[in-house]
C-alpha positions as CSV (number, residue, x, y, z in Angstrom):
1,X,96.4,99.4,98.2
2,X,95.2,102.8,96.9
3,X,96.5,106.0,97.8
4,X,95.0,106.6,100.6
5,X,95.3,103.3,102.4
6,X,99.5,103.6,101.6
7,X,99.3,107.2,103.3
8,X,96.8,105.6,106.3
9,X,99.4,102.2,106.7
10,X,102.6,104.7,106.5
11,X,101.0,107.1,109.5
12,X,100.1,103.7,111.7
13,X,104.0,103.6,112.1
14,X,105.7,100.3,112.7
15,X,103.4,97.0,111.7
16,X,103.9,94.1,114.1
17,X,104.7,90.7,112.0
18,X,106.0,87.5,112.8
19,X,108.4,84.8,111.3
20,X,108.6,81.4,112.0
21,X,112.2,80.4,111.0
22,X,114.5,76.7,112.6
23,X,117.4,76.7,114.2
24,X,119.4,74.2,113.4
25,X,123.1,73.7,115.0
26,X,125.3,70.2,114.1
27,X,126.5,67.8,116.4
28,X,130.1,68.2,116.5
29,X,130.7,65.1,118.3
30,X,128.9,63.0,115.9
31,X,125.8,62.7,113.4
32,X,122.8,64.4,114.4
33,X,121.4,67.5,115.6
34,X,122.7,69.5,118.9
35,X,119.9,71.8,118.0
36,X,117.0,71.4,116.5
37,X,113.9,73.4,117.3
38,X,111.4,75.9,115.4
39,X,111.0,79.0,116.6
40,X,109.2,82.1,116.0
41,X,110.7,85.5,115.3
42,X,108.7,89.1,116.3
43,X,109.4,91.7,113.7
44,X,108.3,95.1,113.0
45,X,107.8,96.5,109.5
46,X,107.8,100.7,108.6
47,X,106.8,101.8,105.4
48,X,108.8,104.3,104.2
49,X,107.1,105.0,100.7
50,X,105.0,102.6,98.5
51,X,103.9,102.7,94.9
52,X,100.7,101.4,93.2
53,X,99.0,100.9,89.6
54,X,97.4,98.7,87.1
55,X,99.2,97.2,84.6
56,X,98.2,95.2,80.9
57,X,100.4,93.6,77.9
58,X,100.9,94.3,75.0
59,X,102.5,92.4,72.8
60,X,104.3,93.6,69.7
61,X,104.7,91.3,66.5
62,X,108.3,90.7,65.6
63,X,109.1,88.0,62.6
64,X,113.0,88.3,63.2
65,X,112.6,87.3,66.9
66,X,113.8,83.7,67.5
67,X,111.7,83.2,70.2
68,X,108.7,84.2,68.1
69,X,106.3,81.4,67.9
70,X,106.5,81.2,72.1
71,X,105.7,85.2,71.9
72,X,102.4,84.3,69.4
73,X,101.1,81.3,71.8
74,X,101.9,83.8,75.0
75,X,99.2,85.8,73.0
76,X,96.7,83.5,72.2
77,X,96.2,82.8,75.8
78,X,93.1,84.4,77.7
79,X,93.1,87.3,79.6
80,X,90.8,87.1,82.4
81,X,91.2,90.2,83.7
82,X,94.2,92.6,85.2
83,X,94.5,93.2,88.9
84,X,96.2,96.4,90.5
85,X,99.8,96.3,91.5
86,X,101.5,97.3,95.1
87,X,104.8,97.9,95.9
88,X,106.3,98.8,98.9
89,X,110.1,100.3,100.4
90,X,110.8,100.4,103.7
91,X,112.7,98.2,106.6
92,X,112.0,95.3,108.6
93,X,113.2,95.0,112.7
94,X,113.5,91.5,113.4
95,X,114.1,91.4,117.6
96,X,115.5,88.2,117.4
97,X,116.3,88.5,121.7
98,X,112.4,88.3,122.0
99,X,112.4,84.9,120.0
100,X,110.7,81.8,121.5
101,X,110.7,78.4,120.8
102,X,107.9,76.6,119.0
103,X,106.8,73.5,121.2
């Protein structure tokens, strides 16, 4: 997510998402399940700021490391490439009234 796109998503205002959770309640006269049912949870999501980049490794020799010889065989392992990074802060509505049950 560039620049641009982070500015675009933020000005949409809240995103629509949903979760799929299980509610689960014991049997409190006994063994089993009083209830026992998935359900699905709407949410909303705002972006209040978000950050992006690219990122690579380097790694730095050090003999007096004891961990040393894993650092040198972390090294020696292809790199195939290195993909952007997105980060994101911002909140999350979950209107758990307007929950329904998963038949």
């Amino acid at each position: 997510m560039g620049k641009g796109k982070l500015e675009k998503t933020k000005a949409a205002g809240p995103i629509p998402n949903n979760v799929f959770g299980w509610r689960y309640i014991p049997n409190v006269n006994g063994p089993g399940a009083a209830l026992n049912e998935p359900i699905l949870y709407p949410q909303s999501i705002t972006i209040m700021s978000g950050w992006y980049g690219k990122g690579a490794v380097e790694w730095i020799a050090n003999e007096k490391n004891v961990y040393n010889h894993i650092i040198k065989q972390l090294a020696d392992l292809p790199v195939y490439g290195n993909v952007s990074v997105n980060s994101v802060n911002g909140t999350v509505f979950m209107n758990a009234l307007k929950g329904r049950i998963l038949r």
